[in-house]
Structure formats: structure tokens, C-alpha cells
SEDOTOR-346528 format. One record per residue: residue number from 1; residue in one letter; x, y, z of N, C-alpha, C in turn. Coordinates in steps of 0.2 Angstrom, whole numbers. Example, Ala and Ser with C-alpha at 12.3 -4.5 7.8 and 13.67 -1.06 7.14 Angstrom:
+-----+----+-------+-------+-------+-------+-------+-------+-------+-------+-------+
:   i : aa :   n_X :   n_Y :   n_Z :  ca_X :  ca_Y :  ca_Z :   c_X :   c_Y :   c_Z :
+-----+----+-------+-------+-------+-------+-------+-------+-------+-------+-------+
:   1 :  a :    66 :   -28 :    39 :    62 :   -22 :    39 :    66 :   -16 :    39 :
:   2 :  s :    64 :   -11 :    35 :    68 :    -5 :    36 :    64 :     0 :    39 :
+-----+----+-------+-------+-------+-------+-------+-------+-------+-------+-------+
END
This chain:
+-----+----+-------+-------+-------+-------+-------+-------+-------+-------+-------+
:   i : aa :   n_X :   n_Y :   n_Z :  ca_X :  ca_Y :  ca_Z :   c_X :   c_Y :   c_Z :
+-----+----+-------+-------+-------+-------+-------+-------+-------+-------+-------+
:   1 :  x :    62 :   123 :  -220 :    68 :   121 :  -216 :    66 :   115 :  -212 :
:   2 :  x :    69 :   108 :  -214 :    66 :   103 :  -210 :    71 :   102 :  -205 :
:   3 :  x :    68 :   104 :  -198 :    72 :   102 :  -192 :    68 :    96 :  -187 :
:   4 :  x :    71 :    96 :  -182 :    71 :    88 :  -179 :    70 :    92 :  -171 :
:   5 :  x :    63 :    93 :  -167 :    63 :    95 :  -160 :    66 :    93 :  -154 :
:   6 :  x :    72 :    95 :  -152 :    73 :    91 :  -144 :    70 :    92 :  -141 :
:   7 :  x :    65 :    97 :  -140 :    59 :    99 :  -131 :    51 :    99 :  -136 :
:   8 :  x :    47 :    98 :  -133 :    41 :    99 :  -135 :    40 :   108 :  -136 :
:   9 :  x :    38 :   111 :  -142 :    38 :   116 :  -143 :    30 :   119 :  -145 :
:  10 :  x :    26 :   123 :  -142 :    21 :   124 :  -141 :    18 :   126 :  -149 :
:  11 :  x :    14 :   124 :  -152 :    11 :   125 :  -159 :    15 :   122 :  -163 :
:  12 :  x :    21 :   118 :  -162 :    24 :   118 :  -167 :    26 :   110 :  -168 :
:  13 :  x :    27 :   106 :  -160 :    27 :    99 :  -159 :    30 :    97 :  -154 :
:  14 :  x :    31 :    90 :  -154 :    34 :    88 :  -149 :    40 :    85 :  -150 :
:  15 :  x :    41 :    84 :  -144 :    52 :    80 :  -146 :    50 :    75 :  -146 :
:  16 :  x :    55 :    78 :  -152 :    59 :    71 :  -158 :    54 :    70 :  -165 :
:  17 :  x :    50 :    76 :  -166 :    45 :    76 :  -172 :    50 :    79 :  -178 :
:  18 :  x :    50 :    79 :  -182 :    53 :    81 :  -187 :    46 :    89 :  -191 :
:  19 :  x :    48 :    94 :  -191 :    41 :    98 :  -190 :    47 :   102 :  -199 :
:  20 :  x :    42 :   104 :  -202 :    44 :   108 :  -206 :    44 :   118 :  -205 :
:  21 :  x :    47 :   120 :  -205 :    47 :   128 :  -201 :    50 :   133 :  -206 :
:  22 :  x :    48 :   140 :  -206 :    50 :   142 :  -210 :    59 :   147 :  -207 :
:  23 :  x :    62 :   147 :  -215 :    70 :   147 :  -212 :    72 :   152 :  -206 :
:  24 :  x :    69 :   160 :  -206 :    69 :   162 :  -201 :    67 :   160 :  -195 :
:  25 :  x :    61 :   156 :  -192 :    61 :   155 :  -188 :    64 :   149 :  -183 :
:  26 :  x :    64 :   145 :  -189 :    72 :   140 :  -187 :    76 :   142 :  -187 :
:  27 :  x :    80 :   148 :  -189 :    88 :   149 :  -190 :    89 :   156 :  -185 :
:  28 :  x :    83 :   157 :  -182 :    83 :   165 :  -177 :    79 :   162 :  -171 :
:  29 :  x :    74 :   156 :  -172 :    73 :   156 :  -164 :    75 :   148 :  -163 :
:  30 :  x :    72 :   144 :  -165 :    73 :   136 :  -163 :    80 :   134 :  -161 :
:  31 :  x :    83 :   136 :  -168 :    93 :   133 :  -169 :    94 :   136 :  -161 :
:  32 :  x :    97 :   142 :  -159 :   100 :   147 :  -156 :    97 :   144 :  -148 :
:  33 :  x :    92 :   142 :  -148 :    89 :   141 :  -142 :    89 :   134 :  -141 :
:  34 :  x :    90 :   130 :  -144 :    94 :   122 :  -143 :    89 :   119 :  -142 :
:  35 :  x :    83 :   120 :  -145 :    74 :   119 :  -146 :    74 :   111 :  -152 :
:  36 :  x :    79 :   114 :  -156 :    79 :   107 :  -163 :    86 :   106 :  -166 :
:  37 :  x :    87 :   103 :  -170 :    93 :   102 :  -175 :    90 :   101 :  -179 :
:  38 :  x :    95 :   103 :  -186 :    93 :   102 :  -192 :    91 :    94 :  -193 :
:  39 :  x :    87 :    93 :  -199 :    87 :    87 :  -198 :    91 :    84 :  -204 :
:  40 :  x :    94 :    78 :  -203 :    99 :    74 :  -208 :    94 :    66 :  -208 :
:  41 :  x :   100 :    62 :  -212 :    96 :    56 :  -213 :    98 :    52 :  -205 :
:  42 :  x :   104 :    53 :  -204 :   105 :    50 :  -198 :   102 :    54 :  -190 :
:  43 :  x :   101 :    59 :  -193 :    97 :    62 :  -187 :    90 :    59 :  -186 :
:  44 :  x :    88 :    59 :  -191 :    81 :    54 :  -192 :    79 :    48 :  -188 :
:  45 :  x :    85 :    46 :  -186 :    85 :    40 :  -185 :    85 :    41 :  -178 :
:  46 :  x :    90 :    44 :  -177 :    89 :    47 :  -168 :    82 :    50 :  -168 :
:  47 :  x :    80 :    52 :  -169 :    72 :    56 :  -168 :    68 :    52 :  -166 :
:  48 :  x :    67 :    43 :  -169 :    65 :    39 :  -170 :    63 :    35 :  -163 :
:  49 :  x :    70 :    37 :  -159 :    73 :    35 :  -153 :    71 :    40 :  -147 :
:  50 :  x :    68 :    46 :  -150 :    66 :    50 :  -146 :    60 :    52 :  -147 :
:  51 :  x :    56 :    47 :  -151 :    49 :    48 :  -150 :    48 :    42 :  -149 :
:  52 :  x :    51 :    37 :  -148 :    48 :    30 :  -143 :    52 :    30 :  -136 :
:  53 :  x :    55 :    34 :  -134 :    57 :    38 :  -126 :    50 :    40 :  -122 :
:  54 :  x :    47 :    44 :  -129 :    45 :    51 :  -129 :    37 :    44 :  -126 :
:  55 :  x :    34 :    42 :  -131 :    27 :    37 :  -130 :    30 :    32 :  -123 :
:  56 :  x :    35 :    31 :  -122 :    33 :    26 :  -116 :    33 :    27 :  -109 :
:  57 :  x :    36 :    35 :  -110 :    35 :    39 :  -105 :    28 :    42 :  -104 :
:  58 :  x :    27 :    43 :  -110 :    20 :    45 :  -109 :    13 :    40 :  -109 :
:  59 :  x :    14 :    35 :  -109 :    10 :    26 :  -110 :    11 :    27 :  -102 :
:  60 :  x :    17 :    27 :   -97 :    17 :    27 :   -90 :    13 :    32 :   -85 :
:  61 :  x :    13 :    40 :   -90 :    11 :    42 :   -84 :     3 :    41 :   -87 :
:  62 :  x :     0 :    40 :   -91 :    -7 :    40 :   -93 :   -10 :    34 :   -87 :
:  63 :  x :    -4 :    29 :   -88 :    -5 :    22 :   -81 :    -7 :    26 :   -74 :
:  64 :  x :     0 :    29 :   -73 :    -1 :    32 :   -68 :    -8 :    36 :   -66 :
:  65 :  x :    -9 :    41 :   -71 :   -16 :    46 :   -71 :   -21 :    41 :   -70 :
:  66 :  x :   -21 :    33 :   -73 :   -29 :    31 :   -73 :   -29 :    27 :   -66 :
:  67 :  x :   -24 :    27 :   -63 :   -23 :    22 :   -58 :   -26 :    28 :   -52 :
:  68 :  x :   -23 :    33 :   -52 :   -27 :    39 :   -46 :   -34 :    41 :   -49 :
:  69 :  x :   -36 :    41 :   -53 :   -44 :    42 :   -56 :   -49 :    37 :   -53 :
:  70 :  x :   -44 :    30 :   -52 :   -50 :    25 :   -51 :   -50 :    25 :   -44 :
:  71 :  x :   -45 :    27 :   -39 :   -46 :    29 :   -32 :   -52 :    35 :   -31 :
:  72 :  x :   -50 :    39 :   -34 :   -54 :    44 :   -33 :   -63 :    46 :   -38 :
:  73 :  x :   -61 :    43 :   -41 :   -69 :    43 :   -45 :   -75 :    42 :   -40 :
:  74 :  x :   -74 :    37 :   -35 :   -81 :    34 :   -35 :   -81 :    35 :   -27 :
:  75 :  x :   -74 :    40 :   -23 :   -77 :    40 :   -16 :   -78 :    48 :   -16 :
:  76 :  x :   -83 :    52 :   -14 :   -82 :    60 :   -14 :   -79 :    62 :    -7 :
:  77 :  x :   -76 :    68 :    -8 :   -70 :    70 :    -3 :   -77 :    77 :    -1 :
:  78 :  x :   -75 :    77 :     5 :   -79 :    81 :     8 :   -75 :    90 :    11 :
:  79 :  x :   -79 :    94 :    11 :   -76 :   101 :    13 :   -78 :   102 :    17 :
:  80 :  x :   -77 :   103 :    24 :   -80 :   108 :    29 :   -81 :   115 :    27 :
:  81 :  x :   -85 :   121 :    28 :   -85 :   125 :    26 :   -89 :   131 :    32 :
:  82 :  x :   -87 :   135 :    32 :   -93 :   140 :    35 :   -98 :   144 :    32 :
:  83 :  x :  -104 :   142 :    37 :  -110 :   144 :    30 :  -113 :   151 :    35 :
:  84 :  x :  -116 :   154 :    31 :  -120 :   159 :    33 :  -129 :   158 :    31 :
:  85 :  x :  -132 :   164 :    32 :  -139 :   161 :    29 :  -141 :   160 :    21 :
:  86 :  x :  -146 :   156 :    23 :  -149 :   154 :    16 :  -144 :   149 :    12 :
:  87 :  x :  -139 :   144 :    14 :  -132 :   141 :    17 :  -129 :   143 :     8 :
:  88 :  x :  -127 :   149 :     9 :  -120 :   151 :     6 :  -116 :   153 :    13 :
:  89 :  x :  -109 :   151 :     8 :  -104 :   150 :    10 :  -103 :   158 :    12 :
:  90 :  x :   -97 :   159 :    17 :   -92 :   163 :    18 :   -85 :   163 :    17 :
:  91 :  x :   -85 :   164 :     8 :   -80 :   166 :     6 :   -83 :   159 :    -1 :
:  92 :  x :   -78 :   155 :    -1 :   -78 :   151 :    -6 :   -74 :   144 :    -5 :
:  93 :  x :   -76 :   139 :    -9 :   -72 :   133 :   -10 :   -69 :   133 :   -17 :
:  94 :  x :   -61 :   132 :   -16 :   -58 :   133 :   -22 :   -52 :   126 :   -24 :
:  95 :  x :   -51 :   130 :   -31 :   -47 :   122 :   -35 :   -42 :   120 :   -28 :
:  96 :  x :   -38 :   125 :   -25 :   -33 :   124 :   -18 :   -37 :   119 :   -12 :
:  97 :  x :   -42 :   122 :   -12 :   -45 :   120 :    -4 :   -48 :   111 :   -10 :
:  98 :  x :   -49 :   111 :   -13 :   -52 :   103 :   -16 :   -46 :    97 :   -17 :
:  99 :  x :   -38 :   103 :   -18 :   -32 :    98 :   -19 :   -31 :    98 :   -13 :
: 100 :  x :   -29 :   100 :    -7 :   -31 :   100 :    -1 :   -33 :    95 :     3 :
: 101 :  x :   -40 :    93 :     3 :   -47 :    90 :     5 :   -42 :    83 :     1 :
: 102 :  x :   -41 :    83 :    -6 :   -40 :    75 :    -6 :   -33 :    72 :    -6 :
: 103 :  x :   -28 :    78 :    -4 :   -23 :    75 :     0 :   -25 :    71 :     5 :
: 104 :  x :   -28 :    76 :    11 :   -29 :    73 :    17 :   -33 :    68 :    18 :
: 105 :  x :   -38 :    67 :    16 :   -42 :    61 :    16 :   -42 :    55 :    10 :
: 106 :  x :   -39 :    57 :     5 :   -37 :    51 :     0 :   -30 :    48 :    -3 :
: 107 :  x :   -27 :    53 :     2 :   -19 :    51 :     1 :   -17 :    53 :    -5 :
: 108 :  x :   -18 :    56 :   -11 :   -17 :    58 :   -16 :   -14 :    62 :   -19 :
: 109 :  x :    -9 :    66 :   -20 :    -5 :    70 :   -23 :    -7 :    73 :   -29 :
: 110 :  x :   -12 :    79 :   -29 :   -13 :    82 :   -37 :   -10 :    91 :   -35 :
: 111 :  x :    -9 :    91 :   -43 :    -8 :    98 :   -43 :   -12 :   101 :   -45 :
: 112 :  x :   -15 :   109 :   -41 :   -19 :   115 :   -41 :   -22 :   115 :   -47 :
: 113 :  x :   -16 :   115 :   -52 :   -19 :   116 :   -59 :   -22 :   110 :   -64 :
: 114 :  x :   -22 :   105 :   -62 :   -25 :   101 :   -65 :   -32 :    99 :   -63 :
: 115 :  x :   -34 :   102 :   -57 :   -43 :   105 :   -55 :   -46 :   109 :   -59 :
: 116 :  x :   -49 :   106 :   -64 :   -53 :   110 :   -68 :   -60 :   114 :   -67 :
: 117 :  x :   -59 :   117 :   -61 :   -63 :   123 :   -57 :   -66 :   128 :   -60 :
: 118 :  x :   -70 :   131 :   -63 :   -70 :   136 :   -69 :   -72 :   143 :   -62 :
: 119 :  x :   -78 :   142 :   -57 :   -80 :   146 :   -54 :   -79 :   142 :   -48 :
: 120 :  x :   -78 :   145 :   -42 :   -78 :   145 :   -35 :   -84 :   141 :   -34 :
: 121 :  x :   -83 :   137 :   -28 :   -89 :   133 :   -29 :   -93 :   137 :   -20 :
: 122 :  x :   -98 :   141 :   -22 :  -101 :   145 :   -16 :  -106 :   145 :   -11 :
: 123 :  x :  -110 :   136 :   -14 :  -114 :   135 :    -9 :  -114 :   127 :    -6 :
: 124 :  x :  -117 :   127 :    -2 :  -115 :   118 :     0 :  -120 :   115 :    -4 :
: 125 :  x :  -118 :   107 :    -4 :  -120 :   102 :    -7 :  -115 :    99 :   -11 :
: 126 :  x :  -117 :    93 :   -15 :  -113 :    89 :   -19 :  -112 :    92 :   -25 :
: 127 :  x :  -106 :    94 :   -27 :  -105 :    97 :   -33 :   -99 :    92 :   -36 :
: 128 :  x :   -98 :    92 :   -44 :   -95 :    89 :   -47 :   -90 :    93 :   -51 :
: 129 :  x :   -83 :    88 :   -49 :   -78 :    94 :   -51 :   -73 :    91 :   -54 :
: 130 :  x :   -72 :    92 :   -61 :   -68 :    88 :   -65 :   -60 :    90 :   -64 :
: 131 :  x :   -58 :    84 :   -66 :   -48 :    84 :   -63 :   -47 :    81 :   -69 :
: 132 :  x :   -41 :    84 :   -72 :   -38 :    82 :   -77 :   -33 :    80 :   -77 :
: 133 :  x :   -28 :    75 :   -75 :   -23 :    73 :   -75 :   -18 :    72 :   -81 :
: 134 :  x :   -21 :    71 :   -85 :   -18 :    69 :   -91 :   -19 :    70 :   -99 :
: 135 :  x :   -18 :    72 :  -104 :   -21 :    74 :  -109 :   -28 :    70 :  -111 :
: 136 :  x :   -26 :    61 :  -108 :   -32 :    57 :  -111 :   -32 :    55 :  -104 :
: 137 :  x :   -33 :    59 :  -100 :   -36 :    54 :   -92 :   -41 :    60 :   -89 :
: 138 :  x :   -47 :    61 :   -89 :   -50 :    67 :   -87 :   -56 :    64 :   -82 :
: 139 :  x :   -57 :    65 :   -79 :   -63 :    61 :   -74 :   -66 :    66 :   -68 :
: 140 :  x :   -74 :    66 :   -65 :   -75 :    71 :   -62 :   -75 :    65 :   -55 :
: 141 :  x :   -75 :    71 :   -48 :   -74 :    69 :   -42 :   -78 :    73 :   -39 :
: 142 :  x :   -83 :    71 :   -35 :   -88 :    72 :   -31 :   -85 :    75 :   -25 :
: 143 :  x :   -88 :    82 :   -24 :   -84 :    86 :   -17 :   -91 :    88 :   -15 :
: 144 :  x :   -89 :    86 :    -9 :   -98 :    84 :    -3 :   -95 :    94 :     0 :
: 145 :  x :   -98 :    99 :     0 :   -96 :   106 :     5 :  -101 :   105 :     8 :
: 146 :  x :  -100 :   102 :    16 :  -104 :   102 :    22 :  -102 :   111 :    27 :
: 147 :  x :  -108 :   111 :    29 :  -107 :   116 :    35 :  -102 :   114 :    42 :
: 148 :  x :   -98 :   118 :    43 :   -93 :   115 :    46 :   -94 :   115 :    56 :
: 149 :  x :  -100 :   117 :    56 :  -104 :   119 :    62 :  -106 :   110 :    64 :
: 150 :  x :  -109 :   104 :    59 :  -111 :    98 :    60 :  -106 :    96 :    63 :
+-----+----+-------+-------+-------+-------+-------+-------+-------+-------+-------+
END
């Protein structure tokens, strides 16, 4: 069954892709859910229109991602922290406290989840810490964790 996607649908494609699907899963979950519409010749053509919607929206915010990446690449944001001996941390510095730290200090507006923080970072020093903002914009950001006693 060839249908035409209104919303980006996970494994399957993005809006206004023309995806080929099998009849029950078009006719029991895509249709019903207002996910796609069949596709026709004229439909084709609107598709056309919603995948050059779809690229210039996304051409802008990739602008937008690389235009925060090149603020933030090259100045490191610092975390105060409280240390205990042999200088680990008490407690941890996490993807929250690092989107946190570069609001306050670099003005910057990111979300939680686009710090790609795999482990709690537990001891001080310069550690580097990738942020993903965009499927093609990924860049790492230098987080200084001082002891918060200096």
C-alpha cells in the first residue's frame, strides 16, 4: 500500500515521504490515526510541497544549532562543586546541572536531553562533554568542575 506521511513516523519516515507499508498496517494503524493518506497522483504533488516545508525547516534550525555550537565550543562553562577527599565530588555533576551552568554563564537555552552525558561526571577537572543539538550539528563543550570552597 503506497501512502503519503503527514508527521514523521518512527522507522517508517518522515512527512510527506511517500513510504510503501504493508495493507494492514496502513489500513489498522497509519489511516485511522491521521499518520498518512493514501497516496494518488495529485497527492504526490502536495507531498512534494511538504517535503520542501519539511527541508527548510530543517536547513534553519541546523543554522540555528551551528550558530549556538560556535558560541559554545571554544569558551568552557565552569561547575562549582563540593569536593570531598582525594577531590571526588559529593554527589555528582549531571546533564541538568551542565544545561544549568550554560544558561547562566553563556546565555544559552539547551535541552536536558540533548547533553549527551552517558556517566555522571564524579571528579573535578576538565572534562568534555558532547551536546547534540541537531541530527548534523554535534559538538563537544568543555565543563571546567572546580571545587566550590575556591
Amino acid at each position: 500500500m503506497r501512502l503519503i506521511l503527514r508527521s514523521d513516523v518512527s522507522g517508517v519516515g518522515n512527512k510527506g515521504d511517500v513510504v510503501e507499508v504493508t495493507n494492514g498496517y496502513g489500513r489498522n494503524f497509519l489511516l485511522p490515526r491521521g499518520l498518512a493518506f493514501v497516496a494518488t497522483a495529485g497527492a504526490e504533488s502536495q507531498a512534494e510541497g511538504m517535503r520542501k516545508s519539511r527541508d527548510v525547516k530543517d536547513a534553519a534550525a541546523r543554522q540555528a544549532a551551528e550558530e549556538v555550537a560556535k558560541k559554545l565550543v571554544n569558551s568552557p562553562v565552569t561547575i562549582p562543586a563540593r569536593v570531598g577527599a582525594e577531590d571526588k565530588l559529593f554527589g555528582s555533576v549531571t546533564s541538568a546541572d551542565v544545561v544549568e551552568a550554560i544558561l547562566a554563564q553563556k546565555d544559552v537555552e539547551i535541552d536536558r536531553k540533548q547533553v549527551q552525558l552517558h556517566d555522571p561526571i564524579r571528579t573535578i577537572g576538565t572534562h568534555m562533554v558532547p551536546i547534540k543539538l541537531h541530527a548534523n550539528v554535534e559538538f563537544p563543550v568543555t565543563v571546567e568542575v572546580v571545587s566550590d570552597a575556591d
